[in-house]
N, C-alpha and C positions, 0 to 999 in steps of 0.2 A: 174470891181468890184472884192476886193481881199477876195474871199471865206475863206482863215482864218482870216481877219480883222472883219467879218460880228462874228464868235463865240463867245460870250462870257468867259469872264474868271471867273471861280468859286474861291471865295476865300475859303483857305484849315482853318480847324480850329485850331484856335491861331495865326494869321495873324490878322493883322494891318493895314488897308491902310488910307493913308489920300492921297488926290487929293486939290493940293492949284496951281490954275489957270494953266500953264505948266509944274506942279514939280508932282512928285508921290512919295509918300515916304513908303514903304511898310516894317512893321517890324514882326519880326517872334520869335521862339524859338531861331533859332541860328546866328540871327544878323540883323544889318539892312541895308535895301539896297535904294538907290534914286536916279533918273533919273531926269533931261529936255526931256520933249517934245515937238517935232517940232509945230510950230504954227498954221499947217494945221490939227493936229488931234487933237481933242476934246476927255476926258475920263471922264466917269460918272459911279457915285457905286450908285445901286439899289440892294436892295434886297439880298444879300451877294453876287454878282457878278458886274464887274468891265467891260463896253462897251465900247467900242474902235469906236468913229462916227467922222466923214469927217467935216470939216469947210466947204468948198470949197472942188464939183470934177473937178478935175483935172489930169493929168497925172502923176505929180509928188506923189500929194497928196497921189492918189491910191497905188503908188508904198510905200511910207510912211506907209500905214494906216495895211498893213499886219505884215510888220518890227515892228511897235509899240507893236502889239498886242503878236507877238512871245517874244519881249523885256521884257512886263510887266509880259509874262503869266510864264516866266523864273526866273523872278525877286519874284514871289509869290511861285513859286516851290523850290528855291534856299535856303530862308529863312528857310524855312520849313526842306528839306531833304535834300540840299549842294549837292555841283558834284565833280566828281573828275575823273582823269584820268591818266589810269597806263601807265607807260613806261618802255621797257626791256631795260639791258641795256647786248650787247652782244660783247665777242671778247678776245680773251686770255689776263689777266691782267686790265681787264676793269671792275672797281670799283666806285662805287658812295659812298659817305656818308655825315654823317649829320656833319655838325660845326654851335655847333648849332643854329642857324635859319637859315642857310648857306647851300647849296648845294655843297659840293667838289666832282668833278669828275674827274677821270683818265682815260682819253678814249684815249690812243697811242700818246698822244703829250709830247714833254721834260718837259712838265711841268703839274701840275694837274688846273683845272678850276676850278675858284671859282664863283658859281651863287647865287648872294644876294638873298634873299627871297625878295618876294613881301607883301604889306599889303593888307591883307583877303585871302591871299593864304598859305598855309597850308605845308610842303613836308614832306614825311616818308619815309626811305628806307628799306628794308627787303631782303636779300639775292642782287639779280640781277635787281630786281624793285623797280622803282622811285613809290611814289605816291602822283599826287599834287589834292590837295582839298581846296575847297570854298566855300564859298557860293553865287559870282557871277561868271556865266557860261562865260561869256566875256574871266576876268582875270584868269580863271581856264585853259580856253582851248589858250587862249594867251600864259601862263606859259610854257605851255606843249609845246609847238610848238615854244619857245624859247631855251628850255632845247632840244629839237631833233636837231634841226640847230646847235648846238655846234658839234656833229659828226652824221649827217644820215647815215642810216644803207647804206653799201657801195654794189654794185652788183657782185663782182667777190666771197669774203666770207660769206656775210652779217653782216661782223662786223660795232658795230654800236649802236643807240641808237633809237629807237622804237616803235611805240604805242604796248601795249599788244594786240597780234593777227594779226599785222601788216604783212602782207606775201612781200616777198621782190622775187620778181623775177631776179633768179642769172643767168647771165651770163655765158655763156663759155669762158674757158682763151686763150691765146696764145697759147698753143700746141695741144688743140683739134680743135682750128681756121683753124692751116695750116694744120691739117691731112688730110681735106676732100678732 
């Protein structure tokens, strides 16, 4: 039994949901978002909260029916208040900016990078930080962790690109190695 699939999801005020057989389509202030759901979970809106119930238990199912419910309760929170997530960008000469809807970054390679923007994703940049936002949590944190894989922060200086907060455990180099 998955103890988050059993809570219900409140809807926030000024949210939208319509439920038509496996589709959910939830609209908000700041956009609208919709899902397939798997065949195994049943969703039902009572009473302005939206229940996540099992066709069929099963093993699978169960594994499904908690995923749904984190899915949808994301998808009502998203519309409403959006996500977003910062990333540092560190290292002598290492620059981000905007073209515009366009991500260019110069992170040590002979050349600079250029990252399309995505649709529903958002970027800002300010000083040393990226900031990408959305209003789905999926392609917000997908984003982010496209734009770090282009230079991860490295362990001998930490130069690199970052979640804000991200602590990078550095290394010892070559010459404090053979000191010992």
């Amino acid at each position: 039994m998955s103890r988050i699939g059993k809570k219900p999801i409140k809807i926030l005020e000024g949210v939208e949901v319509k439920i038509d057989g496996q589709k959910i389509v939830v609209k908000g202030p700041k956009g609208e978002l919709s899902r397939e759901i798997r065949p195994e979970i049943k969703l039902e809106q009572k009473q302005g909260e939206i229940i996540v119930l099992l066709q069929a238990e099963t093993k699978k199912s169960n594994a499904f029916w908690g995923l749904t419910r984190s899915l949808v309760s994301n998808m009502v929170e998203g519309v409403v208040h959006g996500y977003e997530k910062k990333l540092e960008v560190q290292g002598l000469g290492y620059k981000a900016n905007l073209q515009g809807e366009d991500l260019i970054l110069q992170v040590g390679f002979s050349h600079s990078v250029e990252f399309s923007s995505v649709p529903g994703v958002k970027f800002s940049v300010e000083k040393n930080i990226i900031t990408v936002s959305g209003i789905d949590k999926e392609k917000v944190g997908q984003t982010a962790a496209k734009i770090r894989k282009i230079r991860p922060p490295e362990p001998y200086k930490g130069k690199g690109i970052r979640y804000e907060g991200e602590i990078v455990r550095k290394k010892v180099g070559k010459k404090a190695a053979t000191a010992e």
